[in-house]
C-alpha positions as CSV (number, residue, x, y, z in Angstrom):
1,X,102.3,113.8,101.3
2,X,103.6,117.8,101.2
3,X,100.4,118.4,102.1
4,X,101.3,118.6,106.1
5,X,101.0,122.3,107.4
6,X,100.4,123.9,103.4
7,X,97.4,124.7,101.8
8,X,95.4,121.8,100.5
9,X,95.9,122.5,96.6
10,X,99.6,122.2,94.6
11,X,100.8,124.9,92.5
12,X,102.2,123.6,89.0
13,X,104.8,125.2,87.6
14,X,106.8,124.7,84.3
15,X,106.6,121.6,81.9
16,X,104.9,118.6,83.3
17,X,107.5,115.9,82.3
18,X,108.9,112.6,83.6
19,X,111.3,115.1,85.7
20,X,109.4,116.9,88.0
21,X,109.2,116.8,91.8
22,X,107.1,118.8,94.0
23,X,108.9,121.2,96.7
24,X,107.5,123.6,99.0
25,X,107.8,127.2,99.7
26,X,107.1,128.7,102.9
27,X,107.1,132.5,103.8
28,X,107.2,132.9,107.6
29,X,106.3,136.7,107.6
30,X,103.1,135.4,106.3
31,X,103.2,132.0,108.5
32,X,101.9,130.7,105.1
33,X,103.0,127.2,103.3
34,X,102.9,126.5,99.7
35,X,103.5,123.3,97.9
36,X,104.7,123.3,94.3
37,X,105.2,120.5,91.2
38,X,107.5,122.0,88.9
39,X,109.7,120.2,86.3
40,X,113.6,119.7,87.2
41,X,115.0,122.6,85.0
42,X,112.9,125.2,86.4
43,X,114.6,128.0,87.4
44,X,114.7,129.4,90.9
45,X,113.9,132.8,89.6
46,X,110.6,131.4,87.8
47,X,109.9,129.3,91.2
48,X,110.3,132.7,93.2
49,X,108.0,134.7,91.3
50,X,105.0,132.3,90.8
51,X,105.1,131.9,94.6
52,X,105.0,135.5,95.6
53,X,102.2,135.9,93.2
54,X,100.8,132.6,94.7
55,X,101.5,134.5,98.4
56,X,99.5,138.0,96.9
57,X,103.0,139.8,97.3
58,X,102.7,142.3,94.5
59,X,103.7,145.5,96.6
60,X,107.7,144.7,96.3
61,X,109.8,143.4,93.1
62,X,111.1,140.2,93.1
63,X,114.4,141.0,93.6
64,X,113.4,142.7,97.0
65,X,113.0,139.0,98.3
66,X,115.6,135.9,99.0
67,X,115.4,132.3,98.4
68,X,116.9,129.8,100.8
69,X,117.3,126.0,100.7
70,X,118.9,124.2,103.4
71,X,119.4,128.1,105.5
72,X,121.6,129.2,102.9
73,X,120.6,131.6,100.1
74,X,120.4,131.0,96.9
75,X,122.9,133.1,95.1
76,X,122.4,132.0,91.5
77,X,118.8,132.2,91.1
78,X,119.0,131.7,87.4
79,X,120.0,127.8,88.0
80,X,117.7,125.3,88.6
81,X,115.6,123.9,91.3
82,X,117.9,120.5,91.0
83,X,121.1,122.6,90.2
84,X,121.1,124.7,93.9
85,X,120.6,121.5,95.2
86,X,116.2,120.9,95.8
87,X,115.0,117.5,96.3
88,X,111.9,115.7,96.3
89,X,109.9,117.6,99.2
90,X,112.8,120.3,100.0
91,X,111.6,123.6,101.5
92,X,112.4,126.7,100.4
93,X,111.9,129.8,102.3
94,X,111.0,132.9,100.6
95,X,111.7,135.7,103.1
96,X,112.6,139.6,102.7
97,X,116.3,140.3,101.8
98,X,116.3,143.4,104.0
99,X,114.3,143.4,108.0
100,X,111.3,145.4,107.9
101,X,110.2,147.5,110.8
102,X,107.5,146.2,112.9
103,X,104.3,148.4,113.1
């Protein structure tokens, strides 16, 4: 269960097809968790985006934030969740691409 340390509901994303798997997101600056169903070929980029509006991050564009899977970022954002190399119950975290000062 992905449930574990995320909030209680799922966040669908995408077609809901025989290939889908469900993934998490997790954005430490807001110690918040995330889990998402989304079909195979969704792209990272599409992934990104419905989790910072999930998080309520409107304040910075997208591009402003980087992806990571496995503590490497994803450079091709455009390929799929399978493509960059996502699994069943991978985490991806969704952080800043630049430090911010702390007030």
């Amino acid at each position: 269960m992905l449930a574990l340390r995320a909030r209680p509901e799922v966040l669908t994303v995408g077609a809901s097809g025989a290939e889908t798997l469900t993934v998490r997101v997790q954005m430490p600056e807001l110690w918040d968790t995330i889990a998402v169903r989304c079909a195979a070929d969704t792209s990272v980029t599409t992934l990104k985006r419905a989790a910072l509006e999930a998080f309520g991050q409107q304040l910075y564009a997208p591009v402003e934030y980087v992806m990571k899977l496995r503590g490497h970022e994803v450079h091709h954002e455009e390929a799929s969740v399978c493509a960059v190399g996502a699994r069943e119950g991978s985490t991806f975290l969704l952080t800043f691409r630049h430090k911010r000062p702390v007030r």
